[in-house]
KEDREN-208639 format. One record per residue: residue in three letters; z, x, y of N, C-alpha, C, O in turn. Coordinates in steps of 0.02 Angstrom, whole numbers, m for minus. Example, Ala and Ser with C-alpha at 12.3 -4.5 7.8 and 13.67 -1.06 7.14 Angstrom:
2
<ALA <390 660 m284> <390 615 m225> <390 660 m165> <423 712 m166>>,
<SER <354 642 m112> <357 684 m53> <394 645 2> <402 670 57>>,
% end
This chain:
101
<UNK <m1449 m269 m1058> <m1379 m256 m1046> <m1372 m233 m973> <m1403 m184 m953>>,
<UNK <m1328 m269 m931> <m1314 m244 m871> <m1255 m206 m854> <m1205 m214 m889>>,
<UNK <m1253 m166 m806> <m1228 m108 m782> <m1161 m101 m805> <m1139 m52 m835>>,
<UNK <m1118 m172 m786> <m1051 m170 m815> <m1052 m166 m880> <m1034 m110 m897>>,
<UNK <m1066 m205 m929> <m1093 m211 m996> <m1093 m124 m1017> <m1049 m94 m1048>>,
<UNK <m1159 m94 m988> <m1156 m25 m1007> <m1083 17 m1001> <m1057 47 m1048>>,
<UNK <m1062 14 m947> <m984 41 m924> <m929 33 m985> <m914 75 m1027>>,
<UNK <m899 m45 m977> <m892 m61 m1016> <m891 m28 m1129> <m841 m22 m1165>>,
<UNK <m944 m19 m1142> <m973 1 m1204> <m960 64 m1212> <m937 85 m1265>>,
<UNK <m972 99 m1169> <m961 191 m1150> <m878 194 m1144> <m848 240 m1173>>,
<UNK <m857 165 m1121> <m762 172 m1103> <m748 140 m1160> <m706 176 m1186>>,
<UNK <m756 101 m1191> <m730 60 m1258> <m749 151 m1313> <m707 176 m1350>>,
<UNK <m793 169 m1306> <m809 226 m1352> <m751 256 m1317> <m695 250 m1342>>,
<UNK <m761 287 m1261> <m710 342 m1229> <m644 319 m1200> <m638 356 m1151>>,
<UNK <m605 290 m1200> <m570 261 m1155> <m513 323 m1124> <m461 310 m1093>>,
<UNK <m536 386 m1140> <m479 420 m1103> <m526 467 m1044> <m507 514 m1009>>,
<UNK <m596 434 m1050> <m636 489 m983> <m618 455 m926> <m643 399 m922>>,
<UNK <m576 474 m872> <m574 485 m811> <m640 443 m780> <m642 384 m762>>,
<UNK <m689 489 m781> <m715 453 m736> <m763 399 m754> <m792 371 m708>>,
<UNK <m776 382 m813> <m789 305 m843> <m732 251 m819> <m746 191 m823>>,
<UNK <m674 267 m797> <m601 228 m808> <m626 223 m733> <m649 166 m724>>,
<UNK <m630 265 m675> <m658 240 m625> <m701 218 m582> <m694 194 m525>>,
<UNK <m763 231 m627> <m848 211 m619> <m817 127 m640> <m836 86 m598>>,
<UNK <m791 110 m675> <m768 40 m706> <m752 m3 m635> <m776 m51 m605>>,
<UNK <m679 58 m622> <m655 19 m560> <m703 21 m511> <m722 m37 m501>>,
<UNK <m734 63 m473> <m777 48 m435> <m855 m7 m452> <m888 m34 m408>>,
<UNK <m864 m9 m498> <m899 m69 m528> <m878 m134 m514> <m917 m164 m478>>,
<UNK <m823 m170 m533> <m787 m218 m523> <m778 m209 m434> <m813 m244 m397>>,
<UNK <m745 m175 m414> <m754 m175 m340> <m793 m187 m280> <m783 m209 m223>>,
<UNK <m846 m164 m318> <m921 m187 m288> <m943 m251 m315> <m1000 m261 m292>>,
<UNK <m922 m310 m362> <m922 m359 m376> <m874 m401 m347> <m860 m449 m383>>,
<UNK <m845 m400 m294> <m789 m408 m260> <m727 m449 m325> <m701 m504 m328>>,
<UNK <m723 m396 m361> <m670 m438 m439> <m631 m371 m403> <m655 m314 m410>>,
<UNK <m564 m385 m360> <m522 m326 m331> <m471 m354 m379> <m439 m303 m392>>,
<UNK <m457 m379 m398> <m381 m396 m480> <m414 m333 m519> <m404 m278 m493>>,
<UNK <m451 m336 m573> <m473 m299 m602> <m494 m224 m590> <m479 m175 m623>>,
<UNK <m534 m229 m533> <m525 m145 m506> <m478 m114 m491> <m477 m52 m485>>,
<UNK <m432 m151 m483> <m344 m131 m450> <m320 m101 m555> <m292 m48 m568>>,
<UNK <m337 m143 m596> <m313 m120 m662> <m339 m77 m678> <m301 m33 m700>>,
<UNK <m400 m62 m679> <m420 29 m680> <m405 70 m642> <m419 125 m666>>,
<UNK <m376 75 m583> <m368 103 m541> <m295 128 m556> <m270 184 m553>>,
<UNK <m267 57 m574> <m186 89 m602> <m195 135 m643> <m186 195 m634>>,
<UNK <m225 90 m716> <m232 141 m774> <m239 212 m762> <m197 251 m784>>,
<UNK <m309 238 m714> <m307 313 m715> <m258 338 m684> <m225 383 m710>>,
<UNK <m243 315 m623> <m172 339 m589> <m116 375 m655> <m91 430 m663>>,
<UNK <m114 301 m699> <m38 306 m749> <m60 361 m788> <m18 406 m791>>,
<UNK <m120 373 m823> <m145 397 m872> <m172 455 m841> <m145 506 m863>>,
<UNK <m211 463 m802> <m243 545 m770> <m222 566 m694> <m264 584 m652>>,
<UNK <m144 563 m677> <m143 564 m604> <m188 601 m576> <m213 582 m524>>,
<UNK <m208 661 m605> <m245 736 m561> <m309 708 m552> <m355 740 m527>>,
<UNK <m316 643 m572> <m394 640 m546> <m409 607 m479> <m429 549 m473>>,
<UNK <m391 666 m413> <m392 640 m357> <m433 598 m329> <m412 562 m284>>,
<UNK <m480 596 m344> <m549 555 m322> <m516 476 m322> <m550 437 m288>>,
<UNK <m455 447 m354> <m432 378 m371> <m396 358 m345> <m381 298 m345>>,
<UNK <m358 418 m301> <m316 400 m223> <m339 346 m162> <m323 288 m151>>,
<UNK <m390 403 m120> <m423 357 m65> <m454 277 m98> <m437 224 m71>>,
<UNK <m503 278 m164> <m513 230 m152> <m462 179 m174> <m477 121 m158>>,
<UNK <m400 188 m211> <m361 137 m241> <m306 128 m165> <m265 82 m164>>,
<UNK <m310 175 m109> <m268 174 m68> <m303 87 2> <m279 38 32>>,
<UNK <m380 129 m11> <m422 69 21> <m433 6 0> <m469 m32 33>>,
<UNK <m404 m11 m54> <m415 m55 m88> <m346 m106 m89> <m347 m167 m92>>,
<UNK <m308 m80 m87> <m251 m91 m75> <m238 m130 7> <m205 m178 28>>,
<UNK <m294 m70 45> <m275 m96 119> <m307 m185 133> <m292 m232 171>>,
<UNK <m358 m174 78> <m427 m237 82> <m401 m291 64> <m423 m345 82>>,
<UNK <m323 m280 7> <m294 m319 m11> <m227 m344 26> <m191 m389 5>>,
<UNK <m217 m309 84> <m172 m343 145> <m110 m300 122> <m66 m305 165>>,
<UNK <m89 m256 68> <m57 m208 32> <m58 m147 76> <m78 m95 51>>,
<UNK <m31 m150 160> <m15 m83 191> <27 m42 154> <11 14 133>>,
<UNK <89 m73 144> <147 m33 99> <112 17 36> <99 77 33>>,
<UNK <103 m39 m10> <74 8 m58> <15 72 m51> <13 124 m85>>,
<UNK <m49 43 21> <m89 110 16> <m49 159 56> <m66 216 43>>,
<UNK <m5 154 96> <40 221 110> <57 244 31> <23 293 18>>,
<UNK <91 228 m14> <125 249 m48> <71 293 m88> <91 348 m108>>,
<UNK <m3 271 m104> <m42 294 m132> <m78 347 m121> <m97 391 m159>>,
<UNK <m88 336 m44> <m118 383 m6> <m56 476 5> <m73 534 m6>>,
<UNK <5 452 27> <59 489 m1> <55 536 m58> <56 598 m56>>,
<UNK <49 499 m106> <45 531 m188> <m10 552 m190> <m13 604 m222>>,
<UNK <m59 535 m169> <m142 563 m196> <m124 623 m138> <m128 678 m166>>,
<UNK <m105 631 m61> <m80 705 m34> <m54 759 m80> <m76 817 m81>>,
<UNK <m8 736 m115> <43 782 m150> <27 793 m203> <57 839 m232>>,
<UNK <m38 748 m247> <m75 782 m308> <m118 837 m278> <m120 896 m298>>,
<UNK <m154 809 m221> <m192 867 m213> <m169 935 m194> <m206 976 m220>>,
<UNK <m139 952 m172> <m74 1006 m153> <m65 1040 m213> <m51 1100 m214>>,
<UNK <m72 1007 m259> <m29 1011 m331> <m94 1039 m367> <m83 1089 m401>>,
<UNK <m162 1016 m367> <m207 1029 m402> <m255 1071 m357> <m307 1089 m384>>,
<UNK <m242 1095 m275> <m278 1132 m252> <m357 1111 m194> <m397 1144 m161>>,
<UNK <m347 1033 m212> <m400 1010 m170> <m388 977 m125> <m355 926 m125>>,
<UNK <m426 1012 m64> <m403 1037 4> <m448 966 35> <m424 924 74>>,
<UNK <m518 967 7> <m543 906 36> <m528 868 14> <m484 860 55>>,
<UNK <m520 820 m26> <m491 763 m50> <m406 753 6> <m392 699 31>>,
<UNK <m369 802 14> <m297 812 44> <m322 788 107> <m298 736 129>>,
<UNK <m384 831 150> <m389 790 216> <m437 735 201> <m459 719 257>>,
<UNK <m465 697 157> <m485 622 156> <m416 591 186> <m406 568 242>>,
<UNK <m375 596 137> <m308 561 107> <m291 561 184> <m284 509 216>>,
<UNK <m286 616 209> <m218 624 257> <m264 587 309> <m236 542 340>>,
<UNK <m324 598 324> <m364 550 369> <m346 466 358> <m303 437 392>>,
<UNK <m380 437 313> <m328 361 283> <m279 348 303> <m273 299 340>>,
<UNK <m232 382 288> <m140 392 293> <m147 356 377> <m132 300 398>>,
<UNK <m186 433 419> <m171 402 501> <m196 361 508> <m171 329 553>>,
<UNK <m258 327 476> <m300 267 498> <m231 217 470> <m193 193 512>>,
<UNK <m224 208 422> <m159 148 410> <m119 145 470> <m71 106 472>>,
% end
């Protein structure tokens, strides 16, 4: 059984852990399948916003996808979760991104 396969099997058991939902997306991402990593990436967004860690990379991913508009908007919101949830590094990743856009 390979890596996705395993992923996959573990999130089908769990499908509300966070970070199986984005080990997924970053799986697919690194398979250059960016449709699909973009759908986990939503999902946790819709489903676990506070899990900041899904900002920068759904914001970069976005950029990879010619989607400036949207990684402002992402990068934006993943600022103002973190604010919200207290994490200061993740806030200057984000806000670093933000100026690189």
């Amino acid at each position: 059984m390979n890596r996705l396969e395993q992923l996959l099997n573990m999130h089908q058991a769990n499908p509300t852990d966070a970070f199986l939902t984005f080990a997924l997306a970053k799986e697919y991402e690194g398979m250059g399948q960016d449709n699909q990593a973009l759908e986990f990436y939503v999902n946790l967004r819709q489903t676990q916003p506070e899990y900041v860690g899904l900002y920068y990379h759904l914001g970069k991913l976005y950029e990879r996808m010619g989607n400036a508009e949207q990684a402002n908007e992402v990068y934006t919101a993943g600022i103002d979760m973190c604010k919200k949830v207290g994490d200061r590094h993740a806030m200057n990743e984000l806000m670093g991104a933000l100026d690189e856009l």
